[in-house]
N, C-alpha and C positions, 0 to 999 in steps of 0.2 A: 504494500500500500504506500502509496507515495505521501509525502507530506501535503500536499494541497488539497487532498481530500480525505486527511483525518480530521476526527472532529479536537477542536481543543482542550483536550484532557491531561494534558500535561500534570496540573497542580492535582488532578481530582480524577483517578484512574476509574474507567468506565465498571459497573458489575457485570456486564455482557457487552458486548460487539462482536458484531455480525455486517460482512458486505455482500449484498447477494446479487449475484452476476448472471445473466444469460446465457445458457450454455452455447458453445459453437463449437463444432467440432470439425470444423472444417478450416483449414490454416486459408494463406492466398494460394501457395504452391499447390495447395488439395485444390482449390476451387479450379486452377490453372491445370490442372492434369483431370480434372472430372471432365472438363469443356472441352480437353483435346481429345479423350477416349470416346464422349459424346458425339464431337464431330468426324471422329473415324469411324466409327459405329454407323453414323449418316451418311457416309460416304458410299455404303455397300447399296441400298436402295437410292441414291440419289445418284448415284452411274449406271444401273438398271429403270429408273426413271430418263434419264438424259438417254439412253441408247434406244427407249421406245420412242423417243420423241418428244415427252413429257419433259421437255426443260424446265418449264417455268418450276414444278414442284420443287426440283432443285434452291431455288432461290429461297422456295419457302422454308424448307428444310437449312438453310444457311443460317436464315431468320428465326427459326427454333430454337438455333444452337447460341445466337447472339445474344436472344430472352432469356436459355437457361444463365449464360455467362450474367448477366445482369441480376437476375433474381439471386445468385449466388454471393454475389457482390454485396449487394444490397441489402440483404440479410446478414453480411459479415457486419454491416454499418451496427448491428443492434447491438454489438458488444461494447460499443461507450456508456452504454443505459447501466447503471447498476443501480444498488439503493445502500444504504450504510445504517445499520441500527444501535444506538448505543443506549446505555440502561442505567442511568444511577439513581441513587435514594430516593434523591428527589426530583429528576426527569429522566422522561424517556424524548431521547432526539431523534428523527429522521430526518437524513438527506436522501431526494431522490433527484440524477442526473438523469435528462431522456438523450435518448438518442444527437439530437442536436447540441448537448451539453449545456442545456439548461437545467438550473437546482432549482429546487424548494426544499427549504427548512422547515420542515413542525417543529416545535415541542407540547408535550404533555407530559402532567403528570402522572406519573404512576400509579397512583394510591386512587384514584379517577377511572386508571384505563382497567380495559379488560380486552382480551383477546379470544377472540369469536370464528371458531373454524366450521366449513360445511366442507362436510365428506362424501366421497363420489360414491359407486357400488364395491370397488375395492376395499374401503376401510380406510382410502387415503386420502389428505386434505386437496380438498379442490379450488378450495376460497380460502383467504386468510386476511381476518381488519380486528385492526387496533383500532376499538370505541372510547371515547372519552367525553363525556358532556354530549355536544351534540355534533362535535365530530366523527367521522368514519375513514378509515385511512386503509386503502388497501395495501399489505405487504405482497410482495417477491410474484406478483401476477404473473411475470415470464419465466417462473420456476417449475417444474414438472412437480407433479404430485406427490413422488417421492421425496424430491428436497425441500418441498413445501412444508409436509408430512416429520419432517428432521428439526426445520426453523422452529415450527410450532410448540412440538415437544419442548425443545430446547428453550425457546425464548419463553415460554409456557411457564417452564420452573422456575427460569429464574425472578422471571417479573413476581411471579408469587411470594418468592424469596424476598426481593425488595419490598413487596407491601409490610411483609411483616417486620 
């Protein structure tokens, strides 16, 4: 974690933090060799198109390969989005960056909040919001169910820990 977006806890060490990230598993290099096995893959029907005559598909088939390269891209962009949770006595802070790198800061209290999960047919969290008064905050929306499922637990106990 870099210094610009921890929170300032230096004097007043947090009781939990948590940064919850997007998962991508796909590097640029991955993205760069998915698009070339794609466009080789296209290649085998788009020379048996071009030899009936059917060029033009060709072009579309170019144009397929150019939208996956894009969507691939473009979905890498989501990994600037994270959110940062931290826990003390007497707050709970959220940063959330989007995509664009835009923040917003909450704070709440803790002794206030409560944390309200909805579970899918699995048993695993599907939704996850920190309530407070008459806010609603949703956490780690871009988290699979599993690490949803992990945060909740975990942040679960300890916020509990700190009311008491």
């Amino acid at each position: 974690m870099s210094a610009d977006h921890q929170f300032d806890d230096q004097l007043d060490p947090p009781l939990f933090r948590a940064i919850l990230r997007p998962h991508r598993s796909l590097s640029e290099r991955g993205i760069l060799v998915v698009t070339i096995i794609a466009g080789v893959l296209a290649l085998i029907p788009g020379l048996t198109f071009f030899l009936m005559g059917a060029w033009p598909i060709v072009g579309f088939m170019g144009l397929d390969i150019l939208l996956l390269y894009w969507a691939l891209t473009r979905s890498k962009q989501g990994e600037k989005q994270y959110e940062e949770v931290g826990l003390w006595p007497d707050a709970i802070r959220i940063r959330k960056v989007d995509v664009k790198g835009r923040v917003k800061e909450i704070e709440l209290n803790p002794f206030w909040a409560r944390l309200v999960t909805k579970l899918n047919a699995e048993d695993e969290v599907d939704s996850l919001h920190l309530i407070a008064k008459q806010q609603r905050i949703a956490l780690g929306e871009f988290l699979n169910p599993a690490d949803k499922t992990s945060f909740a637990r975990t942040f679960g106990q300890e916020l509990s820990r700190a009311k008491r």
